[in-house]
Each structure stands twice: as structure tokens, then as C-alpha cells.
N, C-alpha and C positions, 0 to 999 in steps of 0.2 A: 779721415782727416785730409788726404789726399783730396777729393773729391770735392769738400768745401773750397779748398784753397783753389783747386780751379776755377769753381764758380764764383770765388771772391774776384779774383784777379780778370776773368771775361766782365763781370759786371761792373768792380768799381775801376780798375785800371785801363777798361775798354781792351782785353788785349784778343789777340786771337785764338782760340782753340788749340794751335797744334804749339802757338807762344806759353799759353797756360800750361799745358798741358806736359813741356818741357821744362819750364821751370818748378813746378811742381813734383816731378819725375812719374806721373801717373799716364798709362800708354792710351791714346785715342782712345781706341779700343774699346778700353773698362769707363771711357768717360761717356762716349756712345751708347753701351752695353746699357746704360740708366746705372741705378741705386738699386743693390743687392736684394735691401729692405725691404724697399717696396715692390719687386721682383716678389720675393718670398709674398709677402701680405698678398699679393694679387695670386698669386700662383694656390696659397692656402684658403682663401676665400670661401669657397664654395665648404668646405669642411668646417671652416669655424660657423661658418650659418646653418649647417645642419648641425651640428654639435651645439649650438646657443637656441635654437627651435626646439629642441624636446625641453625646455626647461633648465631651473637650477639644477644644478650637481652636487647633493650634497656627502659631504666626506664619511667615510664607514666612523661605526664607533670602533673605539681604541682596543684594540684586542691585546690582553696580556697575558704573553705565554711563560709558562714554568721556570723557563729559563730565564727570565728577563733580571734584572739587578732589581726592580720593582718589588720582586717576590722574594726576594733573600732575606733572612730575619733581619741581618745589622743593617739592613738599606730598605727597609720599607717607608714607607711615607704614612705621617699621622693618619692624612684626607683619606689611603687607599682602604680599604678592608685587607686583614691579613691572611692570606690564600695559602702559606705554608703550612 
């Protein structure tokens, strides 16, 4: 939010960098540093395109164990088969 209002205030109020950046209370610094975001997006890049090039990912099927509330007689579900 911080980081908006600077660049609000350089853009539509013309003001200075270290003027934004004071009224805003956000330190040069993190205003210089860029956006966090897109920091991260660039820094992860190379992992999300080798992760989206093997293809979709599709989800495991639903494994229902012994213990689960699914499988207790007074909570089973019409749709499930009854596994007790």
C-alpha cells in the first residue's frame, strides 16, 4: 500500500522521491529495492517453466483411510460404499 501511494504521489502530484517517500513513511531503500512480487515472479521463473513443461498435474485420487469420519457407520455418506 505503501509503495502505491509513492508512486501515486511522484506521478500525479509531481513530487520527489525522497518528498513521496517521507510522506508516505516508506524508506528509499524498499522504494529502490522494486516490488517484492515481482522480485519473487522473477527470481521463481525458471521453476515454474520447468514445472508447467512436463505438462498438467493432475490431483491423486481421494484415499480414504479407516480412521477417517467418512468410514464411521453414523457418518457415512449415501454416494460412498460402506467400508466398515
Amino acid at each position: 500500500m505503501r509503495r502505491w501511494a509513492v508512486g501515486f504521489l511522484i506521478s500525479v502530484w509531481a513530487l520527489s522521491v525522497v518528498k513521496a517517500c517521507d510522506i508516505a513513511g516508506l524508506s528509499r531503500k524498499a522504494w529502490y529495492r522494486g516490488d517484492p512480487i515481482e522480485r519473487e515472479d522473477k527470481k521463481d521463473a525458471p521453476v515454474i517453466e520447468a514445472l508447467t513443461s512436463q505438462g498438467p498435474i493432475l490431483p491423486r485420487p481421494l484415499e480414504i483411510s479407516k480412521h477417517s469420519p467418512r468410514n464411521r457407520k453414523h457418518g457415512t455418506c449415501p454416494a460412498l460404499p460402506n467400508t466398515v
